[in-house]
Each structure stands twice: as structure tokens, then as C-alpha cells.
C-alpha positions in Angstrom: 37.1 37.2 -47.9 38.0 33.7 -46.3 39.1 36.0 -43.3 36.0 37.6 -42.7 33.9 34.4 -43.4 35.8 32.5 -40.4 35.4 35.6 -38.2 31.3 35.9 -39.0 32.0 32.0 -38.2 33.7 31.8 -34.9 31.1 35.4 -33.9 28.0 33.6 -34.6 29.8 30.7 -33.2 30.6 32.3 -29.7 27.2 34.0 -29.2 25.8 31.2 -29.6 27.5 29.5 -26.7 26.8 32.2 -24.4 22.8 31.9 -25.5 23.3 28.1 -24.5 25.5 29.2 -21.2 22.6 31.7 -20.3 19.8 28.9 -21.0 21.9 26.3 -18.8 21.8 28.5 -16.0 18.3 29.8 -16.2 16.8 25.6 -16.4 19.2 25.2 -13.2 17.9 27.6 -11.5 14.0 27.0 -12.4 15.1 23.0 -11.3 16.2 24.7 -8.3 12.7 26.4 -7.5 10.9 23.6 -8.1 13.0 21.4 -5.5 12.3 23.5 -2.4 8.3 23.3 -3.0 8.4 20.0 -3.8 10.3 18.6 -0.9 8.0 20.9 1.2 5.3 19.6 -0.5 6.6 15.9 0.5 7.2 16.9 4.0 3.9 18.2 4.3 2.4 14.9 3.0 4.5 12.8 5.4 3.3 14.8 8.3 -0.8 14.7 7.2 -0.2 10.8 6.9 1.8 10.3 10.1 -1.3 12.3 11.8 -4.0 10.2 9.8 -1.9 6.9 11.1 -1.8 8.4 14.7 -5.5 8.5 15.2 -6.4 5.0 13.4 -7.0 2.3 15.3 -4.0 -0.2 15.3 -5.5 -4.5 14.9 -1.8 -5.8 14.5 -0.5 -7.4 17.4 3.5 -8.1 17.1 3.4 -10.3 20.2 0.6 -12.4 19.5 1.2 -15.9 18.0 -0.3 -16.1 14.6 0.3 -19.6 14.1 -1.6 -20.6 17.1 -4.1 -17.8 16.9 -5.0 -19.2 12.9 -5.1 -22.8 13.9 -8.1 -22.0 16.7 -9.7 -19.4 13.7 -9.9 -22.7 11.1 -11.3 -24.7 14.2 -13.8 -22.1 14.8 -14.3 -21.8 11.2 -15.2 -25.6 10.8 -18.0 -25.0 13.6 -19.6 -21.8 11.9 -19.1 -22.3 8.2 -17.2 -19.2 8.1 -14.4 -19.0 6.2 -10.9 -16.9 7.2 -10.4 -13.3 6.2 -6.4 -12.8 6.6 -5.8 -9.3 6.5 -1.6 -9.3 6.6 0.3 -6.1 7.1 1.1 -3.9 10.2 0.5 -0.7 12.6 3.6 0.7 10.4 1.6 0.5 6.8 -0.8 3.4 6.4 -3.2 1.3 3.7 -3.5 -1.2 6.3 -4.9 0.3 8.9 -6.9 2.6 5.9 -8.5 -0.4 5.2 -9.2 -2.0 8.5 -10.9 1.6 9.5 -12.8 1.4 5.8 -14.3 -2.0 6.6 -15.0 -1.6 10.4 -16.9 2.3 9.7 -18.6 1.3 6.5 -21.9 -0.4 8.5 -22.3 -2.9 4.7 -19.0 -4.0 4.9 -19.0 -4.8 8.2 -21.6 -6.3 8.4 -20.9 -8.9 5.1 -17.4 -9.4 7.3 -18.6 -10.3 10.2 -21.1 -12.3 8.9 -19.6 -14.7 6.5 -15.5 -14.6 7.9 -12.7 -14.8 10.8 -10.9 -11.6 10.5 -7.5 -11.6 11.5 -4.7 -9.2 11.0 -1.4 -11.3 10.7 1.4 -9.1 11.6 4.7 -8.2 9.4 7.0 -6.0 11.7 10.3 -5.8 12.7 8.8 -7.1 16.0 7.5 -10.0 15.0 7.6 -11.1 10.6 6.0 -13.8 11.7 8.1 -15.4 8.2 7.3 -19.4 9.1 3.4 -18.3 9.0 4.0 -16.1 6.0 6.0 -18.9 4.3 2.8 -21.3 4.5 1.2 -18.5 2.3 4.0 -18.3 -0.1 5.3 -14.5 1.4 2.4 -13.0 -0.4 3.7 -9.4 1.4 6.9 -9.9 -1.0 5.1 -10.1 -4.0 2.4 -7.8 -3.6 3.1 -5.0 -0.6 0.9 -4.5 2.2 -2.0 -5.4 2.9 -2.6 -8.0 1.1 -5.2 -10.7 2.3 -5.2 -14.3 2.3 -8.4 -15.9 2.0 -8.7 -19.6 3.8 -11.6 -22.1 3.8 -13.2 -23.6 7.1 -10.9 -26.1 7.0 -7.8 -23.8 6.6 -7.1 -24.1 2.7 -5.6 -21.0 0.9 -7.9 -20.2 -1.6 -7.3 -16.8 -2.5 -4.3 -14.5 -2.2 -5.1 -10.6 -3.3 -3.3 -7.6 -3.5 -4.9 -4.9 -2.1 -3.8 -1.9 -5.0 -7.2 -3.1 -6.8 -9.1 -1.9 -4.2 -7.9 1.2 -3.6 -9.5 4.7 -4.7 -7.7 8.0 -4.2 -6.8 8.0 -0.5 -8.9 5.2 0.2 -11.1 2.2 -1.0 -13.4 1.8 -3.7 -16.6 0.5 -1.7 -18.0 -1.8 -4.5 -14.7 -3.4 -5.1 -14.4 -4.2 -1.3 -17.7 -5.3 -1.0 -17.8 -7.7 -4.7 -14.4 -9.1 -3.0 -15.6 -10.1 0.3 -19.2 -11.3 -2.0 -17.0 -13.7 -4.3 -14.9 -15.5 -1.8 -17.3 -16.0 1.3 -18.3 -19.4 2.1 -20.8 -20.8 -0.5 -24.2 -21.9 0.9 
């Protein structure tokens, strides 16, 4: 009887290995069917975006000098009452030039912009990191990605750093969240 128990044992035993065997090799190759699609799928995404980017205009200049360039914005500044919009990123970064397109084809926006700041785009490329200007700002682009925007007064005080991820909305940018942003930091009357 002990005989025939450890057979039935080591029976059930080995068909139930080959059940897990067969299950092993089934999930491997369903894991292998989903890799081809996806990676398609992420090749097809990288080409849409590097498209989109190719048709947007591109504000970053890697061979301007930002530090010079800000220091005649906050003397401009003083004489309009405008304060500094300091949109920092590059021509690399999709969101960036997103949101530069956003503000400059949404007429409201635009208009709020122009109107109450100095916009410039403060470059971060290998070209130019522009890390001594960057470093004034306490490397906001480490911290929070690109772009993020650095808000100044007329008189060249930081008063606002802000990552841009609150703004965004699907593929692009919530339009009230833009718009209540440029609203709370323009310069007060």
C-alpha cells in the first residue's frame, strides 16, 4: 500500500510539473507578443513627437548670452512695470516648445503675456547650459524638468519658481491653469 501511495505521489507530483512547465512557456510567449507591439507602439510615438517638434517654432537661442540679455530685460522691466516671464528649457524638450506654441496661438494668453511680462526663453543645451545663470536661480531645471519658469520682479528678484507638470493636460496645457498662473504673478497695480 505504501508502494502505491508514493507512486500516486510522485504521478500527481510529475504532472503537475509539466502543467507548471506548459504554463511557463505559454506566459513567455504571451510576454513575448506583447513586446513587439509595444516597442512598435514606442517607436511610433517617438516618430509622431519628433514630427510635432520639427514643425514648432524653436525661441531657445544656445548662442545668445542670457546673463546679459536678463540684465537689459530687468532694466526694461523697471521702465514698464512689467515683470520677467523666464521660460527655461530648450529646442530639444518637446513640452517646451508645447508651451511656447500654447501661449503664443492662444490670442488670451498672449495677450495677458505680452501685456503684463518680458518673456524670455533661457536656454539649457549641450550648446550652451548656461549653469552660472541657472545657478542664480538655484538649478530649478534639476529639480523640476523642463520647462520650468522663473518668475522675476521689475527689479530682477526671483519671486516664483514653477514646474511646469501642473499645467499640463493630455498632450498639452490646461488653458485656465496657464492663464490663473500668468493672473497671480503679474505685476500688482
Amino acid at each position: 500500500m505504501k508502494k502505491l501511495s508514493i507512486i500516486a505521489f510522485l504521478g500527481l507530483g510529475v504532472f503537475a510539473f509539466s502543467q507548471d512547465v506548459k504554463d511557463l512557456v505559454n506566459d513567455r510567449k504571451q510576454n513575448n507578443a506583447l513586446i513587439v507591439p509595444t516597442e512598435h507602439t514606442e517607436l511610433e510615438a517617438k516618430k509622431k513627437a519628433a514630427e510635432e517638434k520639427a514643425k514648432l517654432p524653436k525661441p531657445y537661442n544656445p548662442k545668445a548670452d542670457a546673463q546679459a540679455d536678463i540684465k537689459k530685460l530687468v532694466a526694461q522691466a523697471k521702465k514698464e512695470g512689467k515683470n520677467i516671464m523666464i521660460q527655461a528649457g530648450g529646442n530639444w524638450c518637446i513640452w517646451c516648445l508645447r508651451f511656447n506654441n500654447f501661449v503664443q496661438e492662444t490670442p488670451e494668453l498672449k495677450e495677458l503675456v505680452d501685456k503684463n511680462y518680458l518673456y524670455y526663453h533661457l536656454n539649457s543645451s549641450p550648446d550652451n547650459k548656461n549653469e552660472k545663470v541657472f545657478a542664480q536661480y538655484d538649478n530649478p531645471g534639476e529639480k523640476f524638468g523642463y520647462p520650468v519658469f522663473i518668475v522675476l520682479d521689475k527689479t530682477g528678484k526671483m519671486i516664483k519658481v514653477q514646474q511646469s507638470d501642473v499645467f499640463e493636460e493630455g498632450k498639452g496645457y490646461s488653458k485656465d491653469k496657464v492663464k490663473e498662473f500668468f493672473n497671480t504673478w503679474k505685476p500688482k497695480a
